[in-house]
C-alpha positions in Angstrom: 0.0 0.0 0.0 3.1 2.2 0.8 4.6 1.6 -2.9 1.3 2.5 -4.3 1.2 5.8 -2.5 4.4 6.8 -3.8 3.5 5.6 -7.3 0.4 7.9 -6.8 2.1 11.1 -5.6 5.0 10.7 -8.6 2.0 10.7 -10.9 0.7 13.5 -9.7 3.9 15.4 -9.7 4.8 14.5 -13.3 1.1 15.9 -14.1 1.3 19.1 -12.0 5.2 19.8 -13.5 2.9 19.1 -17.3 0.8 22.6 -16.3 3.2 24.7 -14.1 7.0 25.7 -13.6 5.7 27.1 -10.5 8.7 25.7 -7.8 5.7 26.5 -4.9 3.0 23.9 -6.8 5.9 20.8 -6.2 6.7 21.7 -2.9 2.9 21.4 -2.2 2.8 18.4 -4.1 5.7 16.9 -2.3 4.3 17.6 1.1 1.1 16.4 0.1 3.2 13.1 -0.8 5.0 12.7 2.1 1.7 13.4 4.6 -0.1 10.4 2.6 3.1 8.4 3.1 3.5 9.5 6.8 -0.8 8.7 7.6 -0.2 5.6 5.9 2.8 4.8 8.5 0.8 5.6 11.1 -1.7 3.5 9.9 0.6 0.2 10.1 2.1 1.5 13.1 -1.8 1.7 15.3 -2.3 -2.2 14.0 1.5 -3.6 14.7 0.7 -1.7 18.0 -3.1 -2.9 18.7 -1.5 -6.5 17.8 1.2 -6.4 20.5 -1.0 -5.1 22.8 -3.3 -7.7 22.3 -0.7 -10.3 22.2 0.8 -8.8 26.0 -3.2 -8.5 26.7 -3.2 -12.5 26.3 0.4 -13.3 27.6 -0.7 -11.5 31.2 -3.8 -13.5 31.3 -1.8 -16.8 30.8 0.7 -15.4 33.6 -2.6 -14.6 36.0 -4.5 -18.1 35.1 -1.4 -20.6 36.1 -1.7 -19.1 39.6 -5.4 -20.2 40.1 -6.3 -23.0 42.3 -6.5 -26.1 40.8 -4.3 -25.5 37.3 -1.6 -27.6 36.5 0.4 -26.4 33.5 2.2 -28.6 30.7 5.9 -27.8 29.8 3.9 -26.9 26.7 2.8 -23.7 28.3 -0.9 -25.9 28.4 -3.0 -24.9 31.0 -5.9 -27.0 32.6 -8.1 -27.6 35.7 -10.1 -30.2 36.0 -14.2 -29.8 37.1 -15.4 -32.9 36.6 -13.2 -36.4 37.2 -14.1 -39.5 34.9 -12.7 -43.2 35.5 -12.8 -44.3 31.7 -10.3 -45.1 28.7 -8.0 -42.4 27.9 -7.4 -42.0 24.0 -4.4 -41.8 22.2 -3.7 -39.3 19.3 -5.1 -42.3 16.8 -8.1 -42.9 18.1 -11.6 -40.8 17.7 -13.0 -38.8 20.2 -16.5 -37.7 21.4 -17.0 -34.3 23.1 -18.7 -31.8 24.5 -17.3 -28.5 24.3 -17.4 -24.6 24.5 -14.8 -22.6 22.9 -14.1 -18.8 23.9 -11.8 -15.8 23.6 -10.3 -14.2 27.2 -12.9 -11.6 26.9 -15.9 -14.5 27.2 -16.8 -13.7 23.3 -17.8 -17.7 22.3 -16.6 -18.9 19.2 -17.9 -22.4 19.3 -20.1 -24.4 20.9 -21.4 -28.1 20.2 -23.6 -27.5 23.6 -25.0 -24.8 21.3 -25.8 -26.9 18.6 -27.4 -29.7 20.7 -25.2 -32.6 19.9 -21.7 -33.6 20.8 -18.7 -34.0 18.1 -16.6 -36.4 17.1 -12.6 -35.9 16.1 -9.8 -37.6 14.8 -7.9 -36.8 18.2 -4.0 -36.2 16.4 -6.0 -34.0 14.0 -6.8 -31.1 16.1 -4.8 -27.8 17.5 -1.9 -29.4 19.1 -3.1 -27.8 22.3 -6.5 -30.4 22.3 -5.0 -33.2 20.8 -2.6 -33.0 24.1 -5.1 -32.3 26.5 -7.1 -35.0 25.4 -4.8 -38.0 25.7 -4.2 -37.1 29.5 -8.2 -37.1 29.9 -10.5 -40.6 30.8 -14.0 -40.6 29.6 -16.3 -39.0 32.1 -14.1 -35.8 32.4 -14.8 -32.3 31.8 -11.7 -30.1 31.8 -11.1 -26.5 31.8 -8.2 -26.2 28.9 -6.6 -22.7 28.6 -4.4 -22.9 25.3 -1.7 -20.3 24.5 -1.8 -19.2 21.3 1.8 -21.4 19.7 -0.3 -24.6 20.9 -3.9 -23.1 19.1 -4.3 -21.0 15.6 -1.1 -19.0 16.0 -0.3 -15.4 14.6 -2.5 -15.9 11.9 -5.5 -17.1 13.6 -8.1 -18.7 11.9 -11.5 -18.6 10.0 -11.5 -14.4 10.9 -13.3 -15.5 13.8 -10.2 -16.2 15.8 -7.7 -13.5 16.0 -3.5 -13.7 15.8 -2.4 -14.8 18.9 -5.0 -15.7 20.7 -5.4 -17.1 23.9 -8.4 -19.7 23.6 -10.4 -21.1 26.7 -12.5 -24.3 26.1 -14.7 -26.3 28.6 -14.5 -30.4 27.2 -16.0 -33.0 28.2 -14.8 -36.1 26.9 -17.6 -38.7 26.2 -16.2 -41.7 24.4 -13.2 -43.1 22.6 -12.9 -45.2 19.6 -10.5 -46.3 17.2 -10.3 -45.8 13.8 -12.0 -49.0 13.1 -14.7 -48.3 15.9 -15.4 -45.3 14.4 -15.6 -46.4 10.4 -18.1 -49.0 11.8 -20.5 -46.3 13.9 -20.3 -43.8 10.7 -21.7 -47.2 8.5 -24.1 -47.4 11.2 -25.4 -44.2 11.2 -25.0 -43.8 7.3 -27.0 -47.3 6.9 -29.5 -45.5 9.8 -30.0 -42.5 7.8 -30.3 -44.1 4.5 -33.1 -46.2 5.8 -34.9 -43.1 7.3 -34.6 -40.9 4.0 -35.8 -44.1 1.8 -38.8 -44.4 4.9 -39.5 -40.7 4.2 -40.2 -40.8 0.1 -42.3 -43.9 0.7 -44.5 -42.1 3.1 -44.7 -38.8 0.5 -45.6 -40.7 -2.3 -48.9 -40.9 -0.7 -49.1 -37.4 -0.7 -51.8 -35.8 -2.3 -50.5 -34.0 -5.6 -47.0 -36.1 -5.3 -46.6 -37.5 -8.8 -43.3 -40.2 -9.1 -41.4 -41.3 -12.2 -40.2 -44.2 -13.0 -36.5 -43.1 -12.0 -38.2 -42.9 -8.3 -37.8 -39.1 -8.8 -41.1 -37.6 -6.7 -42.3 -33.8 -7.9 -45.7 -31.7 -7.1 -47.2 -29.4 -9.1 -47.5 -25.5 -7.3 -48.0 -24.0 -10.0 -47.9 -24.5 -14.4 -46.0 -22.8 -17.3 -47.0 -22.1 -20.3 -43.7 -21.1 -22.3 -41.1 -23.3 -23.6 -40.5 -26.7 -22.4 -36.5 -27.5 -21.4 -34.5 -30.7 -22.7 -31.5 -32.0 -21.2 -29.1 -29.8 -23.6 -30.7 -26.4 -22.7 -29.4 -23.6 -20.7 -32.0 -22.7 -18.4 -32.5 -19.7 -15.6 -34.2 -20.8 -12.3 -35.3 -19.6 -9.1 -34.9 -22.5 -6.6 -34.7 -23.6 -2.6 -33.1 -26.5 -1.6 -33.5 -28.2 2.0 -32.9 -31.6 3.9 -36.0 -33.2 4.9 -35.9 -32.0 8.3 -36.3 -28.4 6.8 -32.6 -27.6 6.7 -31.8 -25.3 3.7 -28.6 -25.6 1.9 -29.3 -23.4 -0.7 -31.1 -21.0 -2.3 -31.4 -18.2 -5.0 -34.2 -16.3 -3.1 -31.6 -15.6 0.1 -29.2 -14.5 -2.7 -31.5 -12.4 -4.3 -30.4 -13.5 -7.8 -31.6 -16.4 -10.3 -29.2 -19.1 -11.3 -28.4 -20.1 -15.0 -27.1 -23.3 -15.8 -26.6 -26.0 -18.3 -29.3 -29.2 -17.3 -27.3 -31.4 -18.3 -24.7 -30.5 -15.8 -26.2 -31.0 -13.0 -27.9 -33.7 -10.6 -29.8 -36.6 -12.6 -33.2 -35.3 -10.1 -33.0 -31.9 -11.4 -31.7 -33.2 -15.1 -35.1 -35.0 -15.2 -37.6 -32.9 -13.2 -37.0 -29.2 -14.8 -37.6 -30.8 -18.7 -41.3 -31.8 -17.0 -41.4 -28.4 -16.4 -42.4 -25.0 -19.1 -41.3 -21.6 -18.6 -43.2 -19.8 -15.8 -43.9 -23.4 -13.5 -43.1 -23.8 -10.2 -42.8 -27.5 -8.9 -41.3 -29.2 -5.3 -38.6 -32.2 -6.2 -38.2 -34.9 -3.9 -35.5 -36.3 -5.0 -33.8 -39.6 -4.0 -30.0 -39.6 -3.2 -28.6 -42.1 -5.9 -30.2 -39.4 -8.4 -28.6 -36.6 -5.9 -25.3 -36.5 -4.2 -25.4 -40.6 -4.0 -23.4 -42.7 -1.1 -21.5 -39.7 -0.4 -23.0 -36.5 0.0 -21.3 -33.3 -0.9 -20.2 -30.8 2.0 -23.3 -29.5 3.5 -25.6 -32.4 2.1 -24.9 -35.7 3.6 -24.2 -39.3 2.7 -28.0 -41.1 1.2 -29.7 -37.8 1.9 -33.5 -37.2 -0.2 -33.4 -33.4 -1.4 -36.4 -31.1 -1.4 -36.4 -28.6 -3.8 -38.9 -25.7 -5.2 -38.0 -24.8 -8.5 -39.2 -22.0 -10.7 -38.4 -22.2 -14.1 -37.9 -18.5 -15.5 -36.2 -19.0 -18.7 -35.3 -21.3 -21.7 -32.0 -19.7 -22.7 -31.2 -22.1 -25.1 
């Protein structure tokens, strides 16, 4: 930002020495230079300053912590003090854990918070912020810790996710649940994939009762809201939709609407469910997919849409582009 000042000011030099001789015009110009160069100094200097304050600002609460009854600190520099004692298996760095857990800047602002979101996590424990992943393997099941984690042990100078700031000091409350391996847990994730895939499967059965639900033969279910009467799509087109997209417990993954723009897209590159349903569909319809997973995001899922999951959509077809 410096460089580009300067490259700024010599610009405007070379265009003020195009229309004047006048030796009084550069020396404005040159002071006008060096004040942007100075205020962007100053700029850099407030944030290196703001971030070494903040940085002492988290040192002197580690200092004031390690003093407090009941914390033992790690030649780490991890700090911890235990609320709650368990008597169960201990984990090592290879297994899985299950949690409970809070997760909180020194000023109390929460970050994180599986308590929060009403259901514990499970980790790979060696894949975490080495801070956890050595708090953990001195934990049994049944124990809820205090963990106070400097910020070389947690995210670092750089932080992470813009939620987390440059050395940070980071307070969590866990409370370790269970312990698997890795082949404990690959067997409970088939479990609950085969668990979920039988309740998505038990969920289109049920709606094909529906009134209004029509199905095809490809098992793809659709509803009319409301009918076109422009042109009709075919796999090659380029179409423009509006659309919604949710789990079947209501959770939306997507949508046009919340972006406040329609989407364009080939229909042939996209789900085979959508491929299908929008040529049923002319320009000005609105229809609700069901839409099974192996004609969705199949045994896998895709980020925010998991493994077997049935996908609800509302589609309205705006446009044949093509």
């Amino acid at each position: 930002m410096q460089k580009a000042l300067k490259f700024a000011a010599v610009a405007a030099i070379l265009g003020l020495a195009a229309c004047s001789n006048d030796s009084s015009e550069k020396d404005k110009t040159e002071d006008a230079k060096d004040g942007a160069t100075q205020t962007q100094d100053e700029k850099v200097t407030d944030t290196m300053t703001e971030q070494a304050a903040f940085k002492a600002e988290n040192l002197a609460y580690l200092e004031e912590n390690k003093s407090k009854d009941g914390v033992q600190v790690t030649a780490s520099g991890l700090q911890y003090r235990v609320i709650t004692e368990g008597d169960g298996k201990s984990p090592t760095a290879n297994d899985f854990v299950t949690v409970h857990y809070a997760g909180k800047l020194i000023d109390g602002n929460e970050f994180d918070s599986s308590y929060k979101r009403g259901e514990p996590a499970t980790f790979p424990a060696g894949r975490l912020i080495p801070g956890w992943t050595e708090a953990l393997q001195m934990m049994q099941v049944g124990d809820k810790w205090e963990l106070v984690i400097p910020s070389d042990i947690a995210y670092g100078p750089n932080g992470a996710g813009g939620v987390i700031p440059g050395d940070a000091t980071l307070v969590f409350e866990v409370e370790l649940l269970g312990v698997m391996t890795l082949e404990e847990a690959q067997a409970e994730a088939e479990k609950q994939a085969q668990a979920f895939k039988i309740q998505q499967l038990a969920y289109l059965e049920e709606n094909a009762k529906q009134d209004g639900v029509l199905e095809t033969e490809s098992g793809l279910q659709y509803r009319v809201i409301e009918e076109g009467e422009g042109k009709q799509p075919t796999a090659e087109s380029q179409v423009t939709v509006h659309y919604a997209g949710k789990l079947i417990d209501g959770t939306e993954f997507d949508s046009s609407y919340r972006r406040g723009t329609p989407a364009s897209f080939p229909l042939n590159g996209v789900i085979k469910g959508w491929t299908e349903g929008v040529q049923l569909m002319k320009e000005g319809a609105k229809y609700e997919f069901f839409i099974p997973y192996h004609m969705a995001y199949g045994e896998r899922g895709s980020r925010s849409i998991p493994p077997y999951a049935t996908l609800v959509f509302t589609v309205e077809l705006i446009s044949v582009d093509s």
